[in-house]
C-alpha positions as CSV (number, residue, x, y, z in Angstrom):
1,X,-100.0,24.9,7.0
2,X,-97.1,24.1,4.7
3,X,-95.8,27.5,2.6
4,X,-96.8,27.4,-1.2
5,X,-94.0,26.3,-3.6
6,X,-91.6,28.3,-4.9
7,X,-91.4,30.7,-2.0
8,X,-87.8,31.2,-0.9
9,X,-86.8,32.2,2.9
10,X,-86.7,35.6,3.5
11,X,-82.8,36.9,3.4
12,X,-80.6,38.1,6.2
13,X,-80.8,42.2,6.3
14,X,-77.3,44.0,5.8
15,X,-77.4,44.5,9.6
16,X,-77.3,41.1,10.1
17,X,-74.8,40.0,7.7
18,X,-71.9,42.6,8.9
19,X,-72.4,41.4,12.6
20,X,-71.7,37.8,11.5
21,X,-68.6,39.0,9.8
22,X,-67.7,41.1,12.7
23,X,-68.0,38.0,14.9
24,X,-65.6,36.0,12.4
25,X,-62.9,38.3,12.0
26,X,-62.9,38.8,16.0
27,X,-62.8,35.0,16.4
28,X,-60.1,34.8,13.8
29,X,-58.0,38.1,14.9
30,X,-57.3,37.8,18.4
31,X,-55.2,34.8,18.3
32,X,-53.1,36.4,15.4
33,X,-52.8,39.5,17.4
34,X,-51.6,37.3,20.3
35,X,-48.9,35.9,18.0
36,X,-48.3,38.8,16.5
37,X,-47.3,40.7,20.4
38,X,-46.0,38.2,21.7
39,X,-43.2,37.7,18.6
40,X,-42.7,41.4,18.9
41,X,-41.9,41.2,22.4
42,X,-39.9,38.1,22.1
43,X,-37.6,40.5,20.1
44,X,-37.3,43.1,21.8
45,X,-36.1,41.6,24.8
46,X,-33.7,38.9,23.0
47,X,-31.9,42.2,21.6
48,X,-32.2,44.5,25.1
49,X,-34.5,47.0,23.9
50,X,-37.0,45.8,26.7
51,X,-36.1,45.6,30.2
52,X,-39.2,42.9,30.8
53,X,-37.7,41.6,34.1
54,X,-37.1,45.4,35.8
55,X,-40.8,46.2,34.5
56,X,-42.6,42.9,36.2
57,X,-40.4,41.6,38.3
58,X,-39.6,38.1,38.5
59,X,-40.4,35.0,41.2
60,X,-37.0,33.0,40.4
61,X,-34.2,32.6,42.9
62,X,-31.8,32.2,40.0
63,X,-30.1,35.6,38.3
64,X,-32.5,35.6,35.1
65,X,-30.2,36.6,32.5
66,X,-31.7,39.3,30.3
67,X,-31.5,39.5,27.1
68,X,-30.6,35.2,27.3
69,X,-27.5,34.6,25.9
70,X,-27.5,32.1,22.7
71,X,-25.5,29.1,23.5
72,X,-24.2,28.7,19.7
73,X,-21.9,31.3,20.5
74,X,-20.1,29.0,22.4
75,X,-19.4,26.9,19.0
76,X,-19.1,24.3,21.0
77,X,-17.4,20.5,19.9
78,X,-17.6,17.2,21.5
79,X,-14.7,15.3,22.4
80,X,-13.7,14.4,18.7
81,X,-13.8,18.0,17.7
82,X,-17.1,17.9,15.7
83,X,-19.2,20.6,16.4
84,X,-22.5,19.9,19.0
85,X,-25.9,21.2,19.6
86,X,-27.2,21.4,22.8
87,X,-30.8,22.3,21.0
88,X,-30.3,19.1,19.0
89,X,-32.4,16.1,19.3
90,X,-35.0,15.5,22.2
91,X,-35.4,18.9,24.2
92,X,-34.1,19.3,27.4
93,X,-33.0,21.7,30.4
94,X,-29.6,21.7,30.6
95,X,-27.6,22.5,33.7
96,X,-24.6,23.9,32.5
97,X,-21.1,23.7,34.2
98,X,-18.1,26.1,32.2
99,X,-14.8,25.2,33.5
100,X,-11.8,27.3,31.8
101,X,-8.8,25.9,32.5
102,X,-8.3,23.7,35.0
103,X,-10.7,21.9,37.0
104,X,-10.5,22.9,40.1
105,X,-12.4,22.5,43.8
106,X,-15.2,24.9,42.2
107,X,-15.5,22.9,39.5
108,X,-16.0,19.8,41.3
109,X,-18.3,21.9,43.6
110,X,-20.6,22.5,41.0
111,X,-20.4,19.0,38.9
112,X,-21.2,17.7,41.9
113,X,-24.0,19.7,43.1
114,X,-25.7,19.7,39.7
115,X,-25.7,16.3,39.6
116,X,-27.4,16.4,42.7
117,X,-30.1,18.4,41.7
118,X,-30.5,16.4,38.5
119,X,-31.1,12.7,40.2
120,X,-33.3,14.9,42.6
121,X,-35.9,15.8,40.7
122,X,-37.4,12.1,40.0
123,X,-39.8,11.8,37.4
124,X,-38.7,14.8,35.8
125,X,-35.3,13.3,35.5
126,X,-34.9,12.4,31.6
127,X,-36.4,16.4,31.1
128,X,-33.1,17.4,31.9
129,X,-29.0,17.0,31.4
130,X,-25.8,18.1,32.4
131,X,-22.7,19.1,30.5
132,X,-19.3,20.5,31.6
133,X,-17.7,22.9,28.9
134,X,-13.8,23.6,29.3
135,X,-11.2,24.8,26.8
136,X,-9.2,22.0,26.0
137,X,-9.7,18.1,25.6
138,X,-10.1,15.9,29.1
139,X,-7.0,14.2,28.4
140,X,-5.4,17.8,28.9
141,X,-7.9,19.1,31.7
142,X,-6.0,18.8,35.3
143,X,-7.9,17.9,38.1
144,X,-6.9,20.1,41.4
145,X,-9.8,19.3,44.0
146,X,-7.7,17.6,47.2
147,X,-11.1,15.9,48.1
148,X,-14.7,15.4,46.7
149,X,-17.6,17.0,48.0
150,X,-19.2,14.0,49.3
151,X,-15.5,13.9,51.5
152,X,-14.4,10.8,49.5
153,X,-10.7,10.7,47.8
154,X,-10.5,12.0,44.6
155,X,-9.2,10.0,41.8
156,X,-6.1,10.7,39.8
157,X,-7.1,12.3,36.6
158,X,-10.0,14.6,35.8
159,X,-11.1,11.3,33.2
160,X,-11.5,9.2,36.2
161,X,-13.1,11.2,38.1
162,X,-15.9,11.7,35.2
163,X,-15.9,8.3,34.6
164,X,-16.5,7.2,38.0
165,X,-18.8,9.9,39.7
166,X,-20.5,11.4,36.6
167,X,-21.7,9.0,34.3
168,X,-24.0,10.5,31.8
169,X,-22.0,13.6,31.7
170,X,-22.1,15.7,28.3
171,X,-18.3,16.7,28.4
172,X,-18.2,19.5,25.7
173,X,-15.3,22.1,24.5
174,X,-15.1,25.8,23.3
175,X,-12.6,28.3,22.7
176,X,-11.5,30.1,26.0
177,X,-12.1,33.6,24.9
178,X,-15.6,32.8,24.1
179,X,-16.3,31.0,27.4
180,X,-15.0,34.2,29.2
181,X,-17.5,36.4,26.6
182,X,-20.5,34.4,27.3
183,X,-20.4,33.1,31.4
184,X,-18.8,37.1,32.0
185,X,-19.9,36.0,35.8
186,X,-16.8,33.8,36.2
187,X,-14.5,36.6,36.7
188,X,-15.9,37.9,40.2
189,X,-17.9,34.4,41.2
190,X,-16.4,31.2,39.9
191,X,-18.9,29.2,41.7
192,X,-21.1,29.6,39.1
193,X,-23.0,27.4,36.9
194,X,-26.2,28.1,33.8
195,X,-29.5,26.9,32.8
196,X,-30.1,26.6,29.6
197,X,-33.7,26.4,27.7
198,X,-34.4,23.5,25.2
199,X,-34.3,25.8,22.2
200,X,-30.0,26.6,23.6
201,X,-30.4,30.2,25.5
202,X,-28.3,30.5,28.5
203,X,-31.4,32.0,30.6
204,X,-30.8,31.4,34.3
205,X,-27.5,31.8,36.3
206,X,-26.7,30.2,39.7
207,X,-23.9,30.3,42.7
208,X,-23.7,28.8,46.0
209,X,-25.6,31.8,47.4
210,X,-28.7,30.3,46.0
211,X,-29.8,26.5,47.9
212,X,-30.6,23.7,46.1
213,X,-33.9,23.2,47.3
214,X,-34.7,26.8,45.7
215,X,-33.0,25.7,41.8
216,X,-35.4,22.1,42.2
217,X,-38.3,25.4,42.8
218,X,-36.9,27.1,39.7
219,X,-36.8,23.9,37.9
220,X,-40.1,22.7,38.6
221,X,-41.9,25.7,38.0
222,X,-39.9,26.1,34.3
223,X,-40.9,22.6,33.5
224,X,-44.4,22.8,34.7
225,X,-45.1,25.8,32.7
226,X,-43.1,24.5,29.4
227,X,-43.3,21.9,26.4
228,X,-39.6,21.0,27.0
């Protein structure tokens, strides 16, 4: 039997109605709270107050740099002077070569190893790029490697050698004193090179001590677990 017009459903009970809200504002709150931690956290460990690497521990083989170091502290230039953004345009890893002064068999050590690494990693090639930073223009940079990793002659200028061995190249400037301030691990281990994040922190530092097969592990695990 239908029920007689005009009757109305019978309404949900108090109990009933604060449950349901309940629900809601769990549903809506956690991710907020998730945001919410994980921004506080972010900030903390950007500005040192949180040794998050001592507390957990880490799986890398690279020196994770903590806090990162922001890479517009460089204020770096491109050839023609005008300031550059590593952060700019589509995101990518960058493998990061600073070179103060000359560019010597350490230098050409690590230019060529990165590049290496780079055409290495296949699929994931276009993800990343290179760039060499020195302190002055290349016309000025003087080349001192007697011979080239891969045991063939060098060329006569540090432009020829770029040309010919490192196409694709980002070949960036900054002032020396800020190069020495932000890569402090060139002083006692010139062998070393950065990665950079997409968003421009200097994050991961790396020296021959470390093999290539275990950056291409580092690499691959960042890139898998990352939208750049």
């Amino acid at each position: 039997m239908t029920e007689p017009m005009g009757k109305t459903a019978p309404a949900f009970d108090r109990a009933t109605v604060n449950r349901n809200r309940l629900v809601l504002l769990t549903i809506v709150g956690i991710p907020v709270t998730m945001i919410l931690a994980a921004t506080w956290l972010w900030y903390f460990v950007v500005n040192g107050e949180l040794d998050l690497v001592g507390s957990l521990g880490t799986a890398n083989n690279g020196e994770l740099l903590a806090p990162p170091r922001p890479v517009t502290e460089l204020g770096l230039v491109d050839q023609a002077g005008n300031a550059f953004t590593l952060a700019s345009g589509e995101p990518k890893w960058t493998l990061l070569v600073p070179a103060p002064g000359a560019c010597d068999a350490s230098c050409e050590r690590r230019l060529y190893l990165t590049r290496q690494i780079h055409v290495a990693m296949g699929k994931a090639f276009n993800r990343l790029q290179r760039a060499w930073v020195g302190d002055r223009p290349l016309a000025d940079t003087a080349f001192s490697a007697e011979a080239l990793s891969d045991g063939s002659a060098p060329p006569a200028d540090f432009r020829a050698y770029l040309r010919t061995q490192h196409v694709g190249l980002l070949t960036l400037g900054a002032d020396r004193a800020a190069l020495r301030a932000q890569f402090p691990e060139l002083a006692d281990r010139p062998d070393t090179w950065y990665l950079v994040d997409p968003a421009g922190w200097v994050m991961m530092a790396y020296d021959d001590s470390v093999s290539y097969k275990d950056v291409m592990a580092d690499l691959k695990f960042l890139l898998k677990n990352s939208n750049g």
